[in-house]
C-alpha positions as CSV (number, residue, x, y, z in Angstrom):
1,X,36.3,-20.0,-68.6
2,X,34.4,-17.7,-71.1
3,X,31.2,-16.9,-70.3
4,X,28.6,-15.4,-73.2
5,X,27.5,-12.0,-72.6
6,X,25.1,-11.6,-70.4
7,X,25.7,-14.4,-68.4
8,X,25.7,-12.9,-64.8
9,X,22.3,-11.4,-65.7
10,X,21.0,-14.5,-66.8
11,X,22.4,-16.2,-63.5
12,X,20.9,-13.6,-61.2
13,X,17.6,-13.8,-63.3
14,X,17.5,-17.9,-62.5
15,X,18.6,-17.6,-58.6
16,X,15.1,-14.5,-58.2
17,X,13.3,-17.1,-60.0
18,X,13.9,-19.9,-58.3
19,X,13.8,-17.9,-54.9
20,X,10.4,-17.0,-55.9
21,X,9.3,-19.9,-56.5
22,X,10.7,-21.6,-53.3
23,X,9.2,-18.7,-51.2
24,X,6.3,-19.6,-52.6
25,X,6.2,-23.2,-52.1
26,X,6.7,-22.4,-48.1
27,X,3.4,-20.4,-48.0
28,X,1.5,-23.2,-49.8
29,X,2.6,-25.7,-47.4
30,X,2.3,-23.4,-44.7
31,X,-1.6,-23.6,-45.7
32,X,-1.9,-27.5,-45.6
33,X,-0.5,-27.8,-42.2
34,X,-2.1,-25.4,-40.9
35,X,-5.6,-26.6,-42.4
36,X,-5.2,-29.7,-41.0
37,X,-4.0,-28.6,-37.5
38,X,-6.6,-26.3,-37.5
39,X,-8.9,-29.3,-38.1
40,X,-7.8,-31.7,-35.5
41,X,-7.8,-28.7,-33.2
42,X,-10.9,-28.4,-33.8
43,X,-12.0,-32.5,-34.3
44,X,-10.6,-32.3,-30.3
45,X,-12.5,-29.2,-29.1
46,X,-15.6,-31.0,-30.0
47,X,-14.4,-34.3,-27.8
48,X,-14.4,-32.0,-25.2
49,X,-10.5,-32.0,-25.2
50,X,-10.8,-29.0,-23.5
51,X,-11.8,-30.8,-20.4
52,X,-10.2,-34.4,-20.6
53,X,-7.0,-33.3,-22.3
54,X,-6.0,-29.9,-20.8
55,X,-2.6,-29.7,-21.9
56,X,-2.6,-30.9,-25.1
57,X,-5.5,-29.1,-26.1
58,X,-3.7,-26.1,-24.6
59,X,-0.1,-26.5,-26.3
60,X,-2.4,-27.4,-29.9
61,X,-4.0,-24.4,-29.6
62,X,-1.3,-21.9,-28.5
63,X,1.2,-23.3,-31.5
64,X,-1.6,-23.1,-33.8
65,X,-1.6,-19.4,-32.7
66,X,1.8,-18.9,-32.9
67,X,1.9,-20.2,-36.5
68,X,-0.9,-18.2,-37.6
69,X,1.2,-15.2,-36.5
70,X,4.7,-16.5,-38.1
71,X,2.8,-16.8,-41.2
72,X,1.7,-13.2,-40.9
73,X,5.6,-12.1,-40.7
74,X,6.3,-14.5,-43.8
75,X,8.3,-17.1,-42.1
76,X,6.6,-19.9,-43.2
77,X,9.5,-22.1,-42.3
78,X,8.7,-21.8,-39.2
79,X,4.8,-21.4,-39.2
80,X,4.7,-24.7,-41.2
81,X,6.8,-26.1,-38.2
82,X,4.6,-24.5,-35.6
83,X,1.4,-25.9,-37.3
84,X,2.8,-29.6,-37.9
85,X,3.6,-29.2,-33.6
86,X,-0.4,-28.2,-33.7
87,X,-1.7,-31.1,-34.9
88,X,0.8,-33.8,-32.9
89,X,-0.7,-32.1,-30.0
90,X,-4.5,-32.4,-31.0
91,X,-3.8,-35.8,-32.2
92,X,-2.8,-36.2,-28.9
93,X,-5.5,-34.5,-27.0
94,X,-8.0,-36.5,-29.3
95,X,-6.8,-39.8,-27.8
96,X,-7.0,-38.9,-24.7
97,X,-10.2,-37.2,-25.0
98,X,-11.6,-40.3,-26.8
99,X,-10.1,-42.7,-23.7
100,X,-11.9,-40.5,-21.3
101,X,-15.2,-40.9,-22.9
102,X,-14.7,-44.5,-23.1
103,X,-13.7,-45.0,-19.5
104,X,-9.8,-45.8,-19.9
105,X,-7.0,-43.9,-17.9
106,X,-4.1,-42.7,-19.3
């Protein structure tokens, strides 16, 4: 196959570009998962999830952390991963929290 000249530039030049722009995708969703775990962690510490859902609140908290400190090293694969494990687990402690006030076991 003949190729024009240049060609191998041109490809290199198109795979940094779209790396670039995938790498930056990751960070941008990265910062909606982690806003929103960050706000159901939060949404639960104020049900007193703390309290009435100990371990859910714990393990929100803590994978919240641990994102926040992929995200520092860049790996935003797995700090997007880390956040979306957040919020399951303040959803979580938010149920419970919420059954608690009104009276119902788990």
């Amino acid at each position: 196959m003949i190729r024009p000249k240049g060609f191998e530039k041109l490809r290199a030049l198109a795979w940094l570009g779209l790396l670039t722009t995938v790498s930056g995708c990751g960070n941008a969703l990265y910062a909606v998962a982690a806003n929103s775990a960050s706000s159901k962690v939060e949404e639960a510490r104020e049900l007193g999830a703390e309290q009435y859902a100990t371990y859910d609140f714990y393990l929100a908290t803590e994978h919240l952390h641990k994102a926040q400190t992929e995200a520092s090293e860049a790996d935003y694969s797995d700090a997007t991963n880390l956040a979306e494990q957040a919020e399951a687990h303040a959803e979580k402690a938010i149920q419970l929290a919420r059954d608690a006030h009104r009276g119902t076991s788990r």
